[in-house]
SEDREN-308429 format. One record per residue: x, y, z of N, C-alpha, C, O in turn; residue in three letters. Coordinates in steps of 0.02 Angstrom, whole numbers, padded with zeros to 5 digits, always signed. Example, Ala and Ser with C-alpha at 12.3 -4.5 7.8 and 13.67 -1.06 7.14 Angstrom:
SEDREN-308429
+00660-00284+00390+00615-00225+00390+00660-00165+00390+00712-00166+00423ALA +00642-00112+00354+00684-00053+00357+00645+00002+00394+00670+00057+00402SER 
***
This chain:
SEDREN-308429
-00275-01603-03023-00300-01565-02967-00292-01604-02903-00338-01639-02881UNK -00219-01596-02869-00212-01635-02808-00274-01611-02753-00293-01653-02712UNK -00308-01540-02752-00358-01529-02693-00428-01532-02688-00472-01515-02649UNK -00418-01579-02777-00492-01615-02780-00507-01673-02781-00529-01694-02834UNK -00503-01714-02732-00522-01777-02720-00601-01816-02700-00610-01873-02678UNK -00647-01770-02714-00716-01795-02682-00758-01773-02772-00741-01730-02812UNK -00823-01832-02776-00852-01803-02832-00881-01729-02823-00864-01683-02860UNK -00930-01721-02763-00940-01646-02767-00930-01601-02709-00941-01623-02652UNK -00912-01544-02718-00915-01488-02671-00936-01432-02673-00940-01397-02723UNK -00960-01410-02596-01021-01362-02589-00967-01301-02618-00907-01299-02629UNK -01021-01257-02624-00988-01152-02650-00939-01130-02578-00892-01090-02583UNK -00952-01153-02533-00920-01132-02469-00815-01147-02496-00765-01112-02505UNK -00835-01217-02498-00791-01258-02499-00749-01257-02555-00691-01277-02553UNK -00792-01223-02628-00758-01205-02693-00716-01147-02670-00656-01137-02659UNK -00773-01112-02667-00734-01033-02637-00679-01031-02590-00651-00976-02589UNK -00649-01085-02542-00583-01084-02507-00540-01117-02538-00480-01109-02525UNK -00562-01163-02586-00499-01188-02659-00480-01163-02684-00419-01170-02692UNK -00512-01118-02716-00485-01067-02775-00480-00984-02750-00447-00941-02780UNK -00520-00973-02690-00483-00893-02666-00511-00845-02691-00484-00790-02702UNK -00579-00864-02707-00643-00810-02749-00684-00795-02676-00673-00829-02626UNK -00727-00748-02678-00791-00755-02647-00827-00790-02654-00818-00809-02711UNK -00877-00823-02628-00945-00844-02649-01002-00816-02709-01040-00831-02755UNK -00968-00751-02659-01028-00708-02733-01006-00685-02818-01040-00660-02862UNK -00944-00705-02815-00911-00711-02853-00915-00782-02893-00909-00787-02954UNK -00923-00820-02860-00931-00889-02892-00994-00885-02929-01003-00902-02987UNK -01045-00855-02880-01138-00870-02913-01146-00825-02960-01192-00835-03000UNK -01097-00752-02970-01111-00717-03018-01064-00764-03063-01074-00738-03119UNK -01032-00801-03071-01016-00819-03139-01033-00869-03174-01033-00891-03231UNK -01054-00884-03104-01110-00962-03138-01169-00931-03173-01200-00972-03206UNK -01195-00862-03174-01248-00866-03202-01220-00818-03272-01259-00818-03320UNK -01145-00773-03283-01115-00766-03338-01099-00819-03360-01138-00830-03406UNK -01050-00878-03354-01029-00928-03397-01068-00983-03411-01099-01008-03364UNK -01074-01008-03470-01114-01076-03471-01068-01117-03455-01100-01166-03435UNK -01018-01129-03452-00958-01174-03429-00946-01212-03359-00911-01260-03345UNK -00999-01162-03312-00994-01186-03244-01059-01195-03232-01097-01147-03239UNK -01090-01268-03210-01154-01292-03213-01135-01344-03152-01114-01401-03153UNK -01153-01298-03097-01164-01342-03017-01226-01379-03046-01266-01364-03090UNK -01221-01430-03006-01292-01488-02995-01323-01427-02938-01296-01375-02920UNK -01385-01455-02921-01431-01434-02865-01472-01487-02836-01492-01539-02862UNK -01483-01462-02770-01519-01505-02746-01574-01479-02734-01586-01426-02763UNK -01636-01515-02679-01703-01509-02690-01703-01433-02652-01742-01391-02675UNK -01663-01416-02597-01651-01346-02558-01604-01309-02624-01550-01288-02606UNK -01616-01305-02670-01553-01264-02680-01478-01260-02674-01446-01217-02703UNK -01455-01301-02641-01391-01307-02626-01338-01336-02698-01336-01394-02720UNK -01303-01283-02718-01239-01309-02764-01199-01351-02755-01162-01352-02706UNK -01199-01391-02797-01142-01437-02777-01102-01454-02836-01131-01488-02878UNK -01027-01436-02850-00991-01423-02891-00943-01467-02908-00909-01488-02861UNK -00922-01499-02989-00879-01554-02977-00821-01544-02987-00809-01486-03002UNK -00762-01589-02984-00687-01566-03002-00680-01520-03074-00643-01471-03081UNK -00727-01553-03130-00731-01504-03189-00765-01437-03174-00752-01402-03224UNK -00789-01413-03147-00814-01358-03144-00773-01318-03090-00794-01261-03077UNK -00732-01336-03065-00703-01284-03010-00629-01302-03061-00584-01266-03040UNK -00611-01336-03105-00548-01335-03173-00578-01273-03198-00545-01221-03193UNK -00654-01275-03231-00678-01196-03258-00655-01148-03222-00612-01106-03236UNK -00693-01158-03166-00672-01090-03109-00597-01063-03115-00587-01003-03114UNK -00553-01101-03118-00483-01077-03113-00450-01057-03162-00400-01022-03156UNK -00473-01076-03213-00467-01059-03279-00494-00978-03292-00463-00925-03303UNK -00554-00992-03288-00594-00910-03300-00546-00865-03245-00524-00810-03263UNK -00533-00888-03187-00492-00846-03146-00415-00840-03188-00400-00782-03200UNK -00398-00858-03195-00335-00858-03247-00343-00797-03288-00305-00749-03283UNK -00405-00800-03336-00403-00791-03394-00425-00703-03364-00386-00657-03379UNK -00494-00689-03321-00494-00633-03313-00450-00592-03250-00431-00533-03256UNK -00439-00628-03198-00393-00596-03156-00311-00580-03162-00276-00534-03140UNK -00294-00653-03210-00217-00639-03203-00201-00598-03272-00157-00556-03272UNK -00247-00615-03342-00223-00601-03403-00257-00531-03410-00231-00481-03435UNK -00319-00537-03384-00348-00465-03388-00402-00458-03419-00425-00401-03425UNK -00440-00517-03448-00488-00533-03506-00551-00486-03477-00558-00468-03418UNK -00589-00474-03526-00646-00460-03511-00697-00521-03493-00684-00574-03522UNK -00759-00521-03444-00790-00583-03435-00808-00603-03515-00762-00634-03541UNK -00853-00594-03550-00870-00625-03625-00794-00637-03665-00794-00691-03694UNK -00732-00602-03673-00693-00620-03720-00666-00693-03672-00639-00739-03703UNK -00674-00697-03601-00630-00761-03535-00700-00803-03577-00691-00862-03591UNK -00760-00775-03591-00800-00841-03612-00788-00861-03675-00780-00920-03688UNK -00785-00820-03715-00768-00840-03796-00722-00886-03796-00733-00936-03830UNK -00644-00878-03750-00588-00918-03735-00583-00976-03754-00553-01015-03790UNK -00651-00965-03691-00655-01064-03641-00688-01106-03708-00664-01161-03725UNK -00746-01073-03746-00785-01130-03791-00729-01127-03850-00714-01182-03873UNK -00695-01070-03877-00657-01095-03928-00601-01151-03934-00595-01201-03970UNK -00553-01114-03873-00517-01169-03853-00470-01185-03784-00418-01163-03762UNK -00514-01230-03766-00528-01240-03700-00468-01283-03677-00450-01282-03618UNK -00438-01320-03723-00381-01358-03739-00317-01313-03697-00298-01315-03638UNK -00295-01271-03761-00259-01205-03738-00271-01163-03697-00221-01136-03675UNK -00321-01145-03675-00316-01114-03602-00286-01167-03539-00245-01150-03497UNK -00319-01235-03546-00297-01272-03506-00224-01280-03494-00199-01287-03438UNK -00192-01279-03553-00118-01308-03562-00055-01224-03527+00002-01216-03504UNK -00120-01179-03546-00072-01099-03545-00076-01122-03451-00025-01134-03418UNK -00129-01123-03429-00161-01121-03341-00109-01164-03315-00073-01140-03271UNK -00096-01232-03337-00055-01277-03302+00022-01264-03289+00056-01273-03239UNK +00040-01239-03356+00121-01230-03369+00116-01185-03321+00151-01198-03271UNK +00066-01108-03316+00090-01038-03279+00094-01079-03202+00133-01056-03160UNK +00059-01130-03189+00030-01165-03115+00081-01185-03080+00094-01179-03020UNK +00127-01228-03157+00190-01280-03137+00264-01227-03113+00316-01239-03083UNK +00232-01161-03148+00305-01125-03146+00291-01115-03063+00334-01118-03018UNK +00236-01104-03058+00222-01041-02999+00237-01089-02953+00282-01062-02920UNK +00228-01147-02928+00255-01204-02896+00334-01197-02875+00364-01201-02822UNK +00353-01183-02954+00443-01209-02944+00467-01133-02921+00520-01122-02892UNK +00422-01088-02937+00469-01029-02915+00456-01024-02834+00503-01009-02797UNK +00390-01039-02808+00395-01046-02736+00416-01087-02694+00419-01083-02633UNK +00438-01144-02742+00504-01194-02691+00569-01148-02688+00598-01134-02636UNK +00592-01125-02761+00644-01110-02752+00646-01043-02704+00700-01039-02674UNK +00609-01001-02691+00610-00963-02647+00601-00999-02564+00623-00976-02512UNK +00574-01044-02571+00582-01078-02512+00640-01084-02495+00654-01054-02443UNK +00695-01120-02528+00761-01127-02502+00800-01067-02523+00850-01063-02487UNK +00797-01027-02558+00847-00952-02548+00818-00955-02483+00861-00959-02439UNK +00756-00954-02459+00775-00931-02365+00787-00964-02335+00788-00940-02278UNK +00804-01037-02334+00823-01063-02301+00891-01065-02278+00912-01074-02221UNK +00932-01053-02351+00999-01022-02362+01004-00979-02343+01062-00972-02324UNK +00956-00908-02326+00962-00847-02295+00977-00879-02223+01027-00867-02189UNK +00935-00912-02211+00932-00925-02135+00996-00973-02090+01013-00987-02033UNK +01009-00983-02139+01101-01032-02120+01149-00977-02105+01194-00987-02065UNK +01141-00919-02136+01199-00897-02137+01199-00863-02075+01250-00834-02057UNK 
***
C-alpha cells in the first residue's frame, strides 16, 4: 500500500483513499468484524493500514464482484489469503492497463 504511510488515519482521510463515503465506511464498520478503528476519548476513529487493506478488499468483493455484504463477510474470515491475492493481481492489472492507455494517447497525440 504505497498511500499508506502513517500508523493511523482519521474516516475523513480513509474515505479519500479508497473513494467510499464516510457513511459508508461507519456502516461497515458496524457490519464487518474485520474493520476495528481504535477510538479515542471524543470518539474519533482512527484507522490503520490493515483496516483500510479490509476496506478495499470488502470494496472489491461487494462493489466490483457483486457480493452480498454477509457472503463479502463470509469471504474475508474464510479466506482472507485469496481475496487478498484475487484484489492485488485485479490492482496490478488495472495499473498496467492505465499506463498503457496512457501512452496510446500519447501516440494519439504525436500524430
Amino acid at each position: 500500500m504505497d498511500a499508506t504511510s502513517k500508523k493511523y488515519y482519521k474516516i475523513s482521510e480513509v474515505s479519500e483513499l479508497v473513494g467510499l463515503p464516510m457513511s459508508t465506511l461507519r456502516f461497515w464498520e458496524n457490519h464487518f468484524t474485520a474493520i476495528n478503528p481504535k477510538r479515542n476519548d471524543r470518539g474519533t476513529r482512527f484507522y490503520t493500514p490493515r483496516d483500510i487493506e479490509t476496506i478495499r478488499m470488502i470494496h472489491f468483493l461487494v462493489k466490483t464482484k457483486g457480493m452480498k455484504l454477509d457472503a463479502a463477510q463470509e469471504e474475508i474470515k474464510r479466506n482472507r489469503d485469496g481475496v487478498t491475492k484475487k484484489f492485488e493481481a485485479i490492482e496490478d492489472l488495472r495499473k498496467v492497463r492505465d499506463r498503457l492507455q496512457r501512452m496510446i494517447d500519447s501516440l494519439h497525440h504525436l500524430r
